[in-house]
C-alpha positions, 0 to 999 in steps of 0.5 A: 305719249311719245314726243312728237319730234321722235314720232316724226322722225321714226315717219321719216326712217318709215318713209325712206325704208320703203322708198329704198325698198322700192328702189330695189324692186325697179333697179336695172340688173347688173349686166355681164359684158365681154369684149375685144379692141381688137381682132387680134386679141380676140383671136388670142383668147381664143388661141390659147395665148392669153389667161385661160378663162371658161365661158358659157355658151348660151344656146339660142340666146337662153331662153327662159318664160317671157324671153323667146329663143333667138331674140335679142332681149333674151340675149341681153337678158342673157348678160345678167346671169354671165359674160357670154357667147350667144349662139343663133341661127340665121335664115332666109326670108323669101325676099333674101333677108337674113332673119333669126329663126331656129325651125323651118317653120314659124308655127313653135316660135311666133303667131304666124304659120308655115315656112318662113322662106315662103315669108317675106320679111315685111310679112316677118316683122308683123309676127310675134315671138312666143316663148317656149311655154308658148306664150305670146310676148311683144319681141320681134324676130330680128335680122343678122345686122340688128343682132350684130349691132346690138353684141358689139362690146357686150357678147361673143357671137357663134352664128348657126346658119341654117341650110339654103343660107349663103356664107356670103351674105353672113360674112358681108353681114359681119364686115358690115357690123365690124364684128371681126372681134366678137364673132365666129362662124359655126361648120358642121363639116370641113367642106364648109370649113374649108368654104369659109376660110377661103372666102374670109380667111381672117375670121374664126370658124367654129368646126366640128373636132371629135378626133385628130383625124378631123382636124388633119382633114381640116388642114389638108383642106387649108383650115389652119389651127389659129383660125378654128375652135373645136366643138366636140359634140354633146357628149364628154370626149376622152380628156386625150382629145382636149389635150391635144387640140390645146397642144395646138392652141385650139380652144373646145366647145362642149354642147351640153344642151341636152343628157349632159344638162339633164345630169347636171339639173339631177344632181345639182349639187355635183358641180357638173359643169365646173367638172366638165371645164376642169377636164378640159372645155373652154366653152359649155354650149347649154340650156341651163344657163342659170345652173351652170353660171353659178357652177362656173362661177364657183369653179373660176373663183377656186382656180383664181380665174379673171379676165380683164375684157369683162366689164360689169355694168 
């Protein structure tokens, strides 16, 4: 028979194994932070003027089951696969809230139906979110101040805001929050460039750039090249555009959100992603957040890549 001080004692190795076992199934992750003391050394990243560093961004939040698009425990959720930028989209309730919804509609995304600027935000903070499997989860639709509040020190906002939206009421918003340092503001045309520099000419914009004539369009309009960063659309362009736009100290987006995500899901094995940043995106703009981190992660360790402003807690 074994002595019973070995019995005990093999009781006690039992015990703790499946003590710490279960400490490692309830341990929080690990979340990826990026942040800027200050405006200026946000700009700088962004201008090219410190170590160069590819990020992801992550397209309405990366949403995955159980995390809805575009609220904010997807986003937090989000910082555990990789320092990001969160890309959302603000709307307007019909009593002038700034809310986050993609659609025109809530039917897709929440338990309510119909418009949501026929909706008041009393109306908006009842519903739930869905996720994208269309089920039902206990996370609200959030305002633009909460989400602004709850980024600082930890993600890069690029804030979508969809049409009927005031850029006044978003630039108030941020000054509100203080989020000159992780903040940009997405155009779609030089008209809405030009808009947002003059009401806020400190702030970054981010403006669509396909060719050199769409950035001398955008200066002719007074949009200087420190205050931009350049999305490039959904497909690859010629590597001749990136180069130039780095000439003028201008970062690039790359939305990969759609055939460029699907090729990189196909052929996993490719290191699609880390490609695309070597030929010259600074950001990726995708769905596959998971994917591409791993792919980027691979790629800044090969080029022996590191930023100082990214905290792991």
């Amino acid at each position: 028979m074994e002595p019973k001080n070995n019995q005990v004692r093999k009781l006690q190795l039992l015990f703790l194994m499946v003590a710490l076992s279960g400490f490692a199934c309830i341990a929080p992750k690990q979340h990826h932070y990026i942040s800027f003391k200050t405006a200026k050394a946000f700009h700088d990243f962004l201008n090219r003027k410190t170590t160069a560093y590819p990020l992801l961004s992550a397209h309405r939040g990366a949403p995955m089951p159980g995390f809805p698009e575009n609220a904010i425990e997807t986003f937090e959720n989000a910082t555990t696969y990789q320092p990001v930028i969160i890309e959302f989209d603000v709307a307007l309730s019909k009593d002038s809230a700034l809310v986050i919804m993609h659609d025109d509609r809530l039917d897709r995304t929440t338990n309510g139906k119909g418009l949501i600027g026929q909706q008041t935000y009393a109306q908006l903070k009842a519903l739930n979110l869905k996720d994208n499997e269309g089920q039902l989860t206990n996370f609200k639709i959030p305002t633009l101040e909460e989400v602004l509040r709850w980024g600082k020190d930890k993600v890069l906002f690029t804030i979508d805001i969809k049409r009927g939206v005031p850029y006044p009421k978003i630039i108030e918003a941020v000054r509100k929050t203080k989020s000159e340092t992780n903040a940009i503001i997405i155009t779609y045309n030089a008209n809405q460039a030009a808009e947002v520099h003059r009401l806020a000419p400190d702030l970054m914009i981010s403006a669509t750039v396909k060719s050199p004539e769409d950035l001398e369009r955008l200066n002719k309009m007074g949009v200087p090249n420190h205050k931009i960063i350049a999305f490039v659309g959904i497909s690859e362009p010629h590597q001749n555009l990136y180069q130039y736009l780095h000439s003028k100290g201008i970062s690039t987006i790359l939305g990969t959100m759609g055939n460029l995500d699907t090729s990189a899901k196909a052929s996993a094995n490719k290191q699609v992603f880390g490609n695309l940043v070597a030929n010259g995106a600074d950001v990726l703009s995708t769905d596959e957040l998971k994917l591409a981190g791993q792919q980027l992660d691979a790629y800044r360790k090969d080029k022996q890549l590191k930023l100082k402003n990214i905290n792991i807690r």
